[in-house]
BARO-576874 format. One record per residue: x, y, z of N, C-alpha, C in turn; residue in three letters; residue number from 1. Coordinates in steps of 0.1 Angstrom, whole numbers, plus 5000, padded with zeros to 4 digits. Layout:
n.u; n.v; n.w; ca.u; ca.v; ca.w; c.u; c.v; c.w; code; pos
X; Y; Z; X; Y; Z; X; Y; Z; ala; NUM
...
This chain:
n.u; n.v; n.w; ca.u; ca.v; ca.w; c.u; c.v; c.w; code; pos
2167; 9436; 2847; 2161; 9449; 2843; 2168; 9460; 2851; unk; 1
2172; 9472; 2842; 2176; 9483; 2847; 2169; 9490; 2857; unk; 2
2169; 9493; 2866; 2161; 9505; 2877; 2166; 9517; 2879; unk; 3
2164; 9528; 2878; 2169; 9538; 2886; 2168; 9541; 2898; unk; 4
2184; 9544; 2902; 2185; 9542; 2919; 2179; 9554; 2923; unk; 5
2172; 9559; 2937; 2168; 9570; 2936; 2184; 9574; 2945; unk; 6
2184; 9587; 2947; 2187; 9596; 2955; 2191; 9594; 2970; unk; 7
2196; 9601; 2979; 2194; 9601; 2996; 2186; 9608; 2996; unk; 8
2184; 9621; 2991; 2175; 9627; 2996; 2160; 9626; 2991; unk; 9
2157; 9616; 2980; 2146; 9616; 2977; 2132; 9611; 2978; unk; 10
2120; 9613; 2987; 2119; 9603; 2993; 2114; 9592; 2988; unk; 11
2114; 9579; 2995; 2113; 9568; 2993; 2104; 9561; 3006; unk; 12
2101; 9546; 3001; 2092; 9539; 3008; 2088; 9526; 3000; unk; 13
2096; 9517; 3008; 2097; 9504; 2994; 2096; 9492; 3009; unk; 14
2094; 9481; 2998; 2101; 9469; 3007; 2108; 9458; 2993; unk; 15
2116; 9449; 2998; 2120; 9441; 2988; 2106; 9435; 2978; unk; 16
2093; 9437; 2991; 2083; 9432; 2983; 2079; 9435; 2971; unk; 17
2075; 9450; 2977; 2069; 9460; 2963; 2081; 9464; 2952; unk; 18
2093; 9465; 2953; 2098; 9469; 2946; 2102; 9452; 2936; unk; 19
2099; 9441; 2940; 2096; 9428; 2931; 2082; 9430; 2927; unk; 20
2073; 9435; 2929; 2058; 9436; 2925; 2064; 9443; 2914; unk; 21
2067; 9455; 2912; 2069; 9463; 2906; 2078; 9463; 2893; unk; 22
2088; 9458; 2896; 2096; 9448; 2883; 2088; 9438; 2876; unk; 23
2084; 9431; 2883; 2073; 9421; 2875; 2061; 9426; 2873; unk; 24
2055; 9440; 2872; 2048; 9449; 2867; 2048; 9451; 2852; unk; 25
2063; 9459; 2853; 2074; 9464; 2845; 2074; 9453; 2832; unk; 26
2075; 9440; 2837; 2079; 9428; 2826; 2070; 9425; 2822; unk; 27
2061; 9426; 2827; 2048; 9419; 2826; 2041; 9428; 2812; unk; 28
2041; 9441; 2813; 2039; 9450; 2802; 2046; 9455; 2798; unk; 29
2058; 9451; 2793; 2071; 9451; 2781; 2077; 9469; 2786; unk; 30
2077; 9470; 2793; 2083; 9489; 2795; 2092; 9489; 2806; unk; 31
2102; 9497; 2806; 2110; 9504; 2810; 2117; 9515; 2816; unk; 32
2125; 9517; 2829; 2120; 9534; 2833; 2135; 9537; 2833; unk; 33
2139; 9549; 2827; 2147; 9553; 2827; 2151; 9565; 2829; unk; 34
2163; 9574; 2828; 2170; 9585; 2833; 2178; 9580; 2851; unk; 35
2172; 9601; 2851; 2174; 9601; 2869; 2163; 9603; 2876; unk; 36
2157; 9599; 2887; 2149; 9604; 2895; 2160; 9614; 2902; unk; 37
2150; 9628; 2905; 2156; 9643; 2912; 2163; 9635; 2924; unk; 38
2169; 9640; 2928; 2177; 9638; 2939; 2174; 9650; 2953; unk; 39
2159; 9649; 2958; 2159; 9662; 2962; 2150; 9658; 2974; unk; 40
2144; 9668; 2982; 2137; 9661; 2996; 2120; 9663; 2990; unk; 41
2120; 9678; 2982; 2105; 9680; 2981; 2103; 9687; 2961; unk; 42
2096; 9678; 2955; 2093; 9686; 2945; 2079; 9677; 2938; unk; 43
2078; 9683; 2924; 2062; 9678; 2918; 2071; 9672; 2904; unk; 44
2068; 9662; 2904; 2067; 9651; 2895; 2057; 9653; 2882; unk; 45
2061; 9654; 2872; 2048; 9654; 2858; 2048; 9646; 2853; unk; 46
2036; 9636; 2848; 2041; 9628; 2839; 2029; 9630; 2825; unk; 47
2034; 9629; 2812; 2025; 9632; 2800; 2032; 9624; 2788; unk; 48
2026; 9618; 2778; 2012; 9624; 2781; 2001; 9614; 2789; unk; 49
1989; 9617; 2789; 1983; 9612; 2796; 1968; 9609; 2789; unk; 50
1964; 9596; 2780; 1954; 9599; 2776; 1945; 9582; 2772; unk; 51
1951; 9572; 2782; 1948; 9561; 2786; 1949; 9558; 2805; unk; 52
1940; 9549; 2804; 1946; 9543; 2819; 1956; 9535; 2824; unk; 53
1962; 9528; 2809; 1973; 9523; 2811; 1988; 9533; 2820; unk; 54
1985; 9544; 2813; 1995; 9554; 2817; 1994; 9555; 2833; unk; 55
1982; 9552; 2838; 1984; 9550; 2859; 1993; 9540; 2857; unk; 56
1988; 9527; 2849; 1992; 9518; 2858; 2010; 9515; 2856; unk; 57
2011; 9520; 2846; 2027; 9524; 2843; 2039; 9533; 2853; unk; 58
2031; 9541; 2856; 2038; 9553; 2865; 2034; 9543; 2876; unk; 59
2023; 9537; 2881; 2023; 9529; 2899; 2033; 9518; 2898; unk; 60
2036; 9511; 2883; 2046; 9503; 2881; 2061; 9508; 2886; unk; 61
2058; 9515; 2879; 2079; 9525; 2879; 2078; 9527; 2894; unk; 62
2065; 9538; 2900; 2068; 9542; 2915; 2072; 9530; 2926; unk; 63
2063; 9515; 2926; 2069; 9508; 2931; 2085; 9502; 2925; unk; 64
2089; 9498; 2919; 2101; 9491; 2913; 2111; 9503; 2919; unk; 65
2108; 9515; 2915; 2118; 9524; 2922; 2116; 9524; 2935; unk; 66
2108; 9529; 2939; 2104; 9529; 2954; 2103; 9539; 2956; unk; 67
2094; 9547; 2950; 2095; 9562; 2953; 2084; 9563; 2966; unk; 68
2082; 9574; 2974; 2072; 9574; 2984; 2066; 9590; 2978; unk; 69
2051; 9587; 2969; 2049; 9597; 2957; 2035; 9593; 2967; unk; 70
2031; 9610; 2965; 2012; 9609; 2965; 2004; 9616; 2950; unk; 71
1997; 9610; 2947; 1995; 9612; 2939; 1973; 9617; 2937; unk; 72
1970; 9623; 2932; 1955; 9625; 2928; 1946; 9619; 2921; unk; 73
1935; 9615; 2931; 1924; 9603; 2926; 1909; 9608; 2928; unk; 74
1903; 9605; 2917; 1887; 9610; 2920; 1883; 9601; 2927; unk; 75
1876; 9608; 2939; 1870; 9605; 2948; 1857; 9595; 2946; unk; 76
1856; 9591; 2935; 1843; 9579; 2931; 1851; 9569; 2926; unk; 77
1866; 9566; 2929; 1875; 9554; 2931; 1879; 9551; 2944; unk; 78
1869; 9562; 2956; 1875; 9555; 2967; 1868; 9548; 2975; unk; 79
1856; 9544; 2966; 1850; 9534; 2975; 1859; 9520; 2979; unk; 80
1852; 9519; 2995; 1856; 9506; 3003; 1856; 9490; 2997; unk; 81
1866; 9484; 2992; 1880; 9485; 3000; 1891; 9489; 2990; unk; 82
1882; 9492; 2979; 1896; 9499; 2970; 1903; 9515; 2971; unk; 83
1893; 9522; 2981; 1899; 9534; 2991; 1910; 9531; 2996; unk; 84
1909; 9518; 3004; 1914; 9519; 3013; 1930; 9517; 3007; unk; 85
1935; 9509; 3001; 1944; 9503; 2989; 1949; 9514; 2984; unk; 86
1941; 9525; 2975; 1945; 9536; 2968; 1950; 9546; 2978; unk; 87
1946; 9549; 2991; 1953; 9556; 2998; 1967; 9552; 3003; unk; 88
1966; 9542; 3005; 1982; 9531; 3009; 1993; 9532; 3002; unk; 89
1983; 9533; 2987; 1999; 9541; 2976; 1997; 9554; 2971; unk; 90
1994; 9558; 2980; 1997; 9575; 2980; 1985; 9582; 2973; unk; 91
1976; 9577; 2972; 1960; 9584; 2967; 1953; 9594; 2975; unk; 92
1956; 9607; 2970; 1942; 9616; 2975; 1931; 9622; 2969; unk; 93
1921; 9614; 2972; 1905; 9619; 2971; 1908; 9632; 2967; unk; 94
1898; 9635; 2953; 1897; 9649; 2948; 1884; 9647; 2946; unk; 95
1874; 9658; 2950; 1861; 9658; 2956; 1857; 9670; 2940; unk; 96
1855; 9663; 2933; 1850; 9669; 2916; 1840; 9677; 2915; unk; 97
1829; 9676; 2927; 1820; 9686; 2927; 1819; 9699; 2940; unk; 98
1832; 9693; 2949; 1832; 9708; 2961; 1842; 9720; 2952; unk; 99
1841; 9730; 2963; 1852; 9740; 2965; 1862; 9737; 2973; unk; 100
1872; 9731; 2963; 1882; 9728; 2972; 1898; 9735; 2969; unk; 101
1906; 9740; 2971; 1917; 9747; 2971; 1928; 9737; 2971; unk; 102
1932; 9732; 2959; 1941; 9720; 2957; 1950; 9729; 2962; unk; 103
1958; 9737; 2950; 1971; 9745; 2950; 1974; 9744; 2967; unk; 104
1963; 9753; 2975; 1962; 9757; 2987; 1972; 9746; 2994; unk; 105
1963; 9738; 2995; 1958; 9725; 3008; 1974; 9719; 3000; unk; 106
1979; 9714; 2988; 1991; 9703; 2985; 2000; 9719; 2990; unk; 107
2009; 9730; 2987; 2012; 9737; 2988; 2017; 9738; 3007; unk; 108
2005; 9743; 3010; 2004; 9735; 3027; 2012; 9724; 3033; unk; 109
2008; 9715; 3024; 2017; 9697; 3029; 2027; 9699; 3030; unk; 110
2036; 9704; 3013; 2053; 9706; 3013; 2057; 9716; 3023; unk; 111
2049; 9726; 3025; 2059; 9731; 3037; 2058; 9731; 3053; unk; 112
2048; 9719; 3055; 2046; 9710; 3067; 2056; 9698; 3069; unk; 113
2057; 9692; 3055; 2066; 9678; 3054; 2079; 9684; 3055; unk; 114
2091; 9675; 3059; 2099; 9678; 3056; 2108; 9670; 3042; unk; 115
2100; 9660; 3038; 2100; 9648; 3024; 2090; 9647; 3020; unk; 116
2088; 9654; 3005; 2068; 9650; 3006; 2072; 9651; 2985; unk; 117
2067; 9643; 2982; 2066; 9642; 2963; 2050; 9641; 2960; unk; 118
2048; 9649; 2951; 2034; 9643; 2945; 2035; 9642; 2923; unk; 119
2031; 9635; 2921; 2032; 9630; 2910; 2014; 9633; 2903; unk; 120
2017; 9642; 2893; 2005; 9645; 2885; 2005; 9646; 2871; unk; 121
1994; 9645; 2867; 1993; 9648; 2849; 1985; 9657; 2848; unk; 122
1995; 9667; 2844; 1988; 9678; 2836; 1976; 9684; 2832; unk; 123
1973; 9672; 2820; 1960; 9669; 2814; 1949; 9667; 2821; unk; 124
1952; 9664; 2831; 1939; 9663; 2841; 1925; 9656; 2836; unk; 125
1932; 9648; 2830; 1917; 9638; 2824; 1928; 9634; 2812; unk; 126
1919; 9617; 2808; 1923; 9613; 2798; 1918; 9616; 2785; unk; 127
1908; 9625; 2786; 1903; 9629; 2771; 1913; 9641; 2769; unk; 128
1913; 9646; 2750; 1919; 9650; 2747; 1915; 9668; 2752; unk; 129
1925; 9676; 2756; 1920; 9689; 2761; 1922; 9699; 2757; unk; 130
1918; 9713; 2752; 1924; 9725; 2745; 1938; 9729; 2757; unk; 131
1933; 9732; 2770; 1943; 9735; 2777; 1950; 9727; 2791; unk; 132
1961; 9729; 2788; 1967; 9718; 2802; 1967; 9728; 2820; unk; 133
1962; 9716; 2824; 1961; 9725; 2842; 1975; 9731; 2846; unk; 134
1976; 9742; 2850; 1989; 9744; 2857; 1985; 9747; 2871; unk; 135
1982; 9737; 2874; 1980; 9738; 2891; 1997; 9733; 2898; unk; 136
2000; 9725; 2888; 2013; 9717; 2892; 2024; 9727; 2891; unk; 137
2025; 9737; 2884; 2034; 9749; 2882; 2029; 9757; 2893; unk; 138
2018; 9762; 2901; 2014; 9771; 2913; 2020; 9765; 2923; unk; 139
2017; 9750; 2925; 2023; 9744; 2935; 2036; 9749; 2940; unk; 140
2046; 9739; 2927; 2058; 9738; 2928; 2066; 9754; 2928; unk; 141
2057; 9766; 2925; 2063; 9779; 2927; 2058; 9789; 2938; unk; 142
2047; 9784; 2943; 2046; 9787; 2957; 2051; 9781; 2968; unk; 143
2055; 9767; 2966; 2065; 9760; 2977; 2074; 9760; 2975; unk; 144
2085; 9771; 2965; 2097; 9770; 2961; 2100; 9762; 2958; unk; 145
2096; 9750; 2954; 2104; 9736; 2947; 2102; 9732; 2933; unk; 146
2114; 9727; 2927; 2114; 9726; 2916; 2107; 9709; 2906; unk; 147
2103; 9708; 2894; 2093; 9700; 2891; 2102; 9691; 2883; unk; 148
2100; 9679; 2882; 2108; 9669; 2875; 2099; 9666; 2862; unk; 149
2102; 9663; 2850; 2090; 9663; 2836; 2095; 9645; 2835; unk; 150
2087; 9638; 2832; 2087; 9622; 2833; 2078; 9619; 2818; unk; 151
2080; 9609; 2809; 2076; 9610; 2792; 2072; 9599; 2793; unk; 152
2059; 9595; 2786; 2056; 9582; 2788; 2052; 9578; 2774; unk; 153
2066; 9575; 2770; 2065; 9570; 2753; 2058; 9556; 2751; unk; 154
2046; 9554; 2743; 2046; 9543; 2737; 2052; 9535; 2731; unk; 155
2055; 9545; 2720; 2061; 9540; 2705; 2076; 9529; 2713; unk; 156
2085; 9536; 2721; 2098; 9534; 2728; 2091; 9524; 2737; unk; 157
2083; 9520; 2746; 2077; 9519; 2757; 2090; 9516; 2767; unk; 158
2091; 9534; 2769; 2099; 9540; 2780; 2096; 9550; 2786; unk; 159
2088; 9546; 2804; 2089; 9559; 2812; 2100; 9566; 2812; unk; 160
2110; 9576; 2812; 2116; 9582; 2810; 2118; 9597; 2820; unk; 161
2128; 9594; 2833; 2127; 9608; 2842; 2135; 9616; 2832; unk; 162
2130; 9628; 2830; 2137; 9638; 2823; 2139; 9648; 2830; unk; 163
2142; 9662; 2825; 2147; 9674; 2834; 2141; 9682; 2843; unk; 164
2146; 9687; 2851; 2142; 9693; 2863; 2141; 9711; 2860; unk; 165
2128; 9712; 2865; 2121; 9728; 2859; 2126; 9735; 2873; unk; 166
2134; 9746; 2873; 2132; 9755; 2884; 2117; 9768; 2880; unk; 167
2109; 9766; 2889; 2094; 9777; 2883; 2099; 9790; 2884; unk; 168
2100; 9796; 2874; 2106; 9813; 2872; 2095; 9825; 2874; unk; 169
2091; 9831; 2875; 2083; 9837; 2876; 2075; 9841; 2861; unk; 170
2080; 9835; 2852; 2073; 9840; 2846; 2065; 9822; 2836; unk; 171
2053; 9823; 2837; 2048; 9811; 2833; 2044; 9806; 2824; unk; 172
2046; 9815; 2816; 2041; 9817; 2798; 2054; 9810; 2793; unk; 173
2067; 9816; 2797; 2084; 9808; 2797; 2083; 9792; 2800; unk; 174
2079; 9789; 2811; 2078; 9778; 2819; 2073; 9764; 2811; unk; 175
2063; 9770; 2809; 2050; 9755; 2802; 2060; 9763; 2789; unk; 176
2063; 9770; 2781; 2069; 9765; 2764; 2077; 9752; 2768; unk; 177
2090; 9757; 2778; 2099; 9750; 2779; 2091; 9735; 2784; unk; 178
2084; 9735; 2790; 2078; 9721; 2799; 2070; 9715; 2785; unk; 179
2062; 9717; 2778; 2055; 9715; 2765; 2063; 9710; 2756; unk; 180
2076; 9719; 2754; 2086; 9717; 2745; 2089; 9701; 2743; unk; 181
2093; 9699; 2757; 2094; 9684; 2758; 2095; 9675; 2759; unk; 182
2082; 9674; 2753; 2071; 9662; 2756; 2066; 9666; 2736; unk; 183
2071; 9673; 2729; 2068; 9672; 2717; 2072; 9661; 2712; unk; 184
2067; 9654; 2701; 2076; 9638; 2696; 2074; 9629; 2706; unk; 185
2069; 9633; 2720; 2066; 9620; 2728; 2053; 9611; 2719; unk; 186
2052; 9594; 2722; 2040; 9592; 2710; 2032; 9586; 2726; unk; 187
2020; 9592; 2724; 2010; 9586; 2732; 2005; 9573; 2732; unk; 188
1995; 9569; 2742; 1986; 9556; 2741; 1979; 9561; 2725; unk; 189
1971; 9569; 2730; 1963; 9573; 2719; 1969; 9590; 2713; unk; 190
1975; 9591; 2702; 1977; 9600; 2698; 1968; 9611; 2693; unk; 191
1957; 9613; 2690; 1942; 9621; 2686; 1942; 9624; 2700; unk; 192
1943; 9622; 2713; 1938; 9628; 2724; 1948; 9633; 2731; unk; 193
1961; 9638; 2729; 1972; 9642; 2731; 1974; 9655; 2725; unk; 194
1974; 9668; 2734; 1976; 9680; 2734; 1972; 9691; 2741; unk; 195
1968; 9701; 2731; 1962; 9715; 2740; 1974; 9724; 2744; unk; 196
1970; 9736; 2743; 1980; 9747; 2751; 1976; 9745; 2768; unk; 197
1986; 9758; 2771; 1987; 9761; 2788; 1976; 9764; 2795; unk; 198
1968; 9777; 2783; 1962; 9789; 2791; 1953; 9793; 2779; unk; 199
């Protein structure tokens, strides 16, 4: 099976273990990850669409077999003990659904604390179907100056797929066409719960 190599500078965090867990992930549910992963120290990862749970366990597939070292966002009523403990290990952070909490803020904060830091999000922010897609992942990536990598998670093909790299421009109405753009013709788990505008 093909892998993509990551980068030097991208970060990473493997052992011969997980990245054999993760191929035999990979085989085990007939898919495939292809392109380039960014080659960069700090940016936000997208992946869409997103409207099963298979689609986690696809992307935790790819992330181990590649070896990416990705944190990624989990509702906090999957972190009970001891599968907290596990979900944090591969890059899980508790998202508290009923506080006031300042994602943008607090991940925004991390990248320019870290000197290597990736987080990997969906858009859609739920797997039901949504009028509008979150752009918290565009605030991020343009308040920490780093640019967003767009990742396609075709059914039809059953090929994750790293695609192109967004520099965030100031203007965000520009941004999400181009980022929306494509992921058009991508075929979902479930296609009826796939879409929605920006805003």
């Amino acid at each position: 099976m093909d892998i993509p190599e990551p980068g030097p500078l991208t970060p990473q965090k493997s052992t011969v273990f997980s990245r054999a867990i993760g191929r035999f992930m990979l085989s085990a549910i007939r898919w495939q990850i292809k392109g380039n992963v960014h080659n960069a120290p700090k940016f936000v990862m997208v992946l869409a669409p997103h409207t099963s749970l298979w689609d986690f366990y696809v992307g935790l597939a790819g992330k181990l077999a590649v070896g990416l070292h990705s944190s990624w966002l989990v509702s906090a009523a999957y972190t009970w003990w001891p599968l907290g403990v596990f979900l944090r290990r591969l890059g899980g952070i508790p998202i508290y659904r009923n506080g006031s909490h300042n994602l943008v803020s607090q991940l925004v904060e991390s990248f320019n604390e870290n000197d290597r830091m990736m987080v990997t999000l969906f858009p859609e922010g739920t797997r039901k179907k949504v009028g509008k897609w979150k752009t918290g992942f565009w605030y991020i990536a343009s308040q920490a100056g780093i640019p967003i990598q767009l990742v396609s998670i075709d059914y039809e093909k059953r090929i994750a797929e790293c695609g192109p790299v967004i520099e965030p421009s100031n203007n965000i109405e520009a941004d999400m066409k181009k980022i929306q753009e494509y992921y058009k013709g991508v075929q979902a788990k479930h296609p009826d719960k796939f879409g929605g505008e920006y805003l």
